[in-house]
Steps between C-alpha positions, in 0.01 A plus 500: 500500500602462113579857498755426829608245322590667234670763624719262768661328176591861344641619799664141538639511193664833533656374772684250320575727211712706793639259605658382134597874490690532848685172355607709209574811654760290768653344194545857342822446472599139528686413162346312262155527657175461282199614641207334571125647396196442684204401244115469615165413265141621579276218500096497510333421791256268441139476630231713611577905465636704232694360209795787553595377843874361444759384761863515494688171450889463489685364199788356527834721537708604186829627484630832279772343283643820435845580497610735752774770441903358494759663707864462399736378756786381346534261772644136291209297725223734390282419209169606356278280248496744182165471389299187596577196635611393836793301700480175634547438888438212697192588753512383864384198431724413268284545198585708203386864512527834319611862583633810364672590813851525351706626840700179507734416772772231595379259768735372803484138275596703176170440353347792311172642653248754443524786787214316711687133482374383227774256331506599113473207271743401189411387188474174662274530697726506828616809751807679357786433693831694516837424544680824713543711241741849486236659230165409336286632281146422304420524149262611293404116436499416890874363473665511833850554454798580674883456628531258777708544796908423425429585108614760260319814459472364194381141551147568497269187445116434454403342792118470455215641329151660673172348399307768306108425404248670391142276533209634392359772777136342520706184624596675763409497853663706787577341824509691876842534472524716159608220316308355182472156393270323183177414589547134438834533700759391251798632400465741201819466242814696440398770231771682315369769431521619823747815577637593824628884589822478692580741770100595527244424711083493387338675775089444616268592312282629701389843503516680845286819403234285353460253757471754768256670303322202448531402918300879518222392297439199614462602889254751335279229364564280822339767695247542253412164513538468919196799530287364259504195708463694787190632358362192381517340862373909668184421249418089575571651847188765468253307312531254713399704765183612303388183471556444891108459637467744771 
């Protein structure tokens, strides 16, 4: 039974690596996107039996914090964090969150929004909101600018200014809906340092031709570990036989 065992928690926990990777590969090319990475341990089995006999236990998920490739737009509303860092969005629970999903867009309400709803935040704290405007641009700096509607070409005015932080990564923790918050759940501060690429957009990070290769090998070793288990149960099946008193 321990070697059942022991083989039913691989093949479980290739399972769940696939699963990670099918996330990945459907976010392929969903801007902004960081990919998540499936980590397991071998642990000891303890007890009777040999001291090599390990079993595979899942560690908690991580995230690849690298940046993925920027596309230039030139669109005014897109913008790409250059380097690290992150903006600030209000979550749908109103609590402060973090994305690098710059493919902004003008709500109905004139509030300023991530492409998926998200309202982005000011350096107050608050959901940008927009007077009807005939231009607008971003800035380097996360300035939202622009002309408003009945003014001069000319007459452009700062209207508000994005929330740009960069928290330590190992803070970090990423929700369901791609969006990251601190693991204590406040609100990281405004960092200067912080750049934004206008008319760009960061695209996912993840790697198509590597996580298909790695969806390959891992129904390899799920069917390795489905016949060993198969055989384990064939060979309880026959000695139990044998010791079956005719």
């Amino acid at each position: 039974m321990d070697t059942l065992y022991i083989a039913m928690t691989g093949a479980r926990a290739i399972l769940q690596r696939q699963t990670v990777t099918a996330n990945n590969l459907a976010n392929a090319n969903t801007t902004g996107f960081r990919a998540d990475e499936a980590q397991f341990s071998a642990l000891p089995v303890y007890g009777q039996g040999l001291p090599t006999r390990a079993y595979t236990a899942t560690v908690n998920q991580s995230v690849d914090f690298q940046s993925g490739p920027v596309v230039h737009t030139g669109r005014p509303l897109d913008v790409a964090v250059n380097g690290q860092g992150w903006l600030a969005v209000q979550g749908p629970g109103g609590q402060e969150a973090y994305t690098r999903d710059g493919n902004l867009q003008i709500s109905g309400q004139g509030i300023l929004t991530t492409a998926t709803g998200h309202p982005v935040l000011g350096v107050n704290g608050a959901p940008i909101s927009l007077p009807p405007m005939q231009s607008l641009v971003i800035g380097a700096d996360g300035v939202v600018s622009g002309v408003p509607v009945g003014s001069q070409p000319d007459a452009v005015m700062a209207i508000n200014q994005i929330k740009l932080v960069n928290p330590p990564e190992k803070t970090l923790q990423k929700g369901a809906d791609g969006l990251f918050q601190t693991s204590g759940g406040k609100s990281a501060p405004e960092n200067a340092n912080v750049v934004l690429e206008p008319g760009a957009l960061e695209g996912s990070n993840v790697n198509p031709v590597n996580s298909m290769i790695q969806m390959l090998q891992d129904s390899r070793q799920f069917e390795i570990q489905t016949k060993l288990m198969q055989t384990v149960s064939q060979d309880q099946q026959s000695a139990t036989q044998l010791l079956v008193v005719p």
